[in-house]
N, C-alpha and C positions, 0 to 999 in steps of 0.2 A: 545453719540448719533451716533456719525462716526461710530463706530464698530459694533453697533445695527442696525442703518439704510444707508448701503455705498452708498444704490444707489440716498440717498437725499428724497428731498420733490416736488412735484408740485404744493403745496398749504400748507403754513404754518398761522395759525391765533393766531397769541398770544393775548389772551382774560386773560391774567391773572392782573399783578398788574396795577392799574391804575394810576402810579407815574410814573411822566414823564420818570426818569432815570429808574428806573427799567424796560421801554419797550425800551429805548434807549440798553442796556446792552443788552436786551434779541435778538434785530434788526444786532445788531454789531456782537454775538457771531454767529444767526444763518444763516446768508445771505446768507452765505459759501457754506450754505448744500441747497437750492433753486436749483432745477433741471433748464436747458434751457427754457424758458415757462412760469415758473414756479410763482407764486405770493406771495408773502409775503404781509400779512396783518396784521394792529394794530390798536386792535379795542379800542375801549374806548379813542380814543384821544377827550378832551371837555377840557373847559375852558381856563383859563391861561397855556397853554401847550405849554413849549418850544420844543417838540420833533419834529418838523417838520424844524424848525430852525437850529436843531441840524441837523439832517436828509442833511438838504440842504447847511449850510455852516459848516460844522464841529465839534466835540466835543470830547473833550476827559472825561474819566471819569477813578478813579484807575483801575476798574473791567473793560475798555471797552475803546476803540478809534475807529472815524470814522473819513477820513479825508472832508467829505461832497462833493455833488457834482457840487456845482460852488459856486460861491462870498467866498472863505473861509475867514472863521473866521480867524485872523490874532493876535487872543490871544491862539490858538490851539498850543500846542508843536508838530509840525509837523515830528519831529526825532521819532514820535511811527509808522508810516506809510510805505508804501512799496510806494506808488504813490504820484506822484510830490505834490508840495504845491500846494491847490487852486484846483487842479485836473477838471478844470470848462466842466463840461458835453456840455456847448453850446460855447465854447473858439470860438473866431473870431480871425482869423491871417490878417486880413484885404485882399482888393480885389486882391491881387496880388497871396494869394495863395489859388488857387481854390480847391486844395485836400492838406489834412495832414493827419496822424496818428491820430486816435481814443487814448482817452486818457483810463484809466484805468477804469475808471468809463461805460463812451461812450461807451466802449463796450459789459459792464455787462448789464448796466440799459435802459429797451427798453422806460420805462414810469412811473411816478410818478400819483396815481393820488389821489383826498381829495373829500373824501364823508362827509357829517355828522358822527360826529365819528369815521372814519373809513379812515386808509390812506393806498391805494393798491400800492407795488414794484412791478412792473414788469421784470423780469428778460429775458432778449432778446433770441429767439430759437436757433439765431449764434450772436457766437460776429460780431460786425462792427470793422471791420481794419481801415477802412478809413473815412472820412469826406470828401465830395466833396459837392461843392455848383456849381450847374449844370446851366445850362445856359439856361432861354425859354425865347421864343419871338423873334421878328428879330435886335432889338433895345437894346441896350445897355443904360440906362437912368441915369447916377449918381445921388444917392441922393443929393437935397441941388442944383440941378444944370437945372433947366427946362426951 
């Protein structure tokens, strides 16, 4: 598909099998090739469907490894991976640090979202480098503390 198609996809729909791992497989091998913008969709997610589970906390499969984008799975063999264990797309380093590094994920994935049948990746137009949690208001109010 690389050699066929370099310049990638803006919109991929995988409408084929409707077993979970089989759309899991097809999600992991093609996300790669998802242009800036770009959407990945899978269609036919219904009933008892772990794909969304896997999607969000990890899975590995022989044909296929994702390390998922937060709460990971902590039965995953994490040594098939390039990106940290856990790799949590919303990681909190508590109030002290207002900006960190975007994590591998964080910077690919601009948004998740679940239709009836239907679960859209959003693939972000620029990475996010950063994480910064920005300051409004004139007040500073701890939670837990009023």
């Amino acid at each position: 598909i690389k050699e066929k198609y370099p310049q990638g996809f803006d919109i991929l729909l995988d409408d084929g099998s409707h077993f979970p791992h089989h759309q899991f497989i097809t999600f992991a091998h093609m996300w790669k090739h998802i242009r800036p913008g770009g959407v990945f969709l899978i269609e036919d997610v219904h009933g008892q469907n772990a794909l969304l589970d896997w999607l969000l906390h990890g899975h590995n499969l022989d044909e296929a490894s994702w390390p998922g984008i937060y709460y990971a799975n902590p039965m995953v063999n994490w040594k098939c991976c390039n990106q940290e264990r856990g790799d949590l797309m919303n990681r909190y380093m508590g109030p002290v640090h207002t900006t960190f590094n975007a994590s591998e994920v964080q910077k690919e994935i601009e948004s998740i979202k679940v239709y009836p049948f239907v679960v859209a990746i959003t693939r972000r137009k620029v990475p996010m480098v950063q994480m910064r949690a920005e300051k409004h208001g004139t007040q500073w109010i701890p939670y837990g503390k009023r």
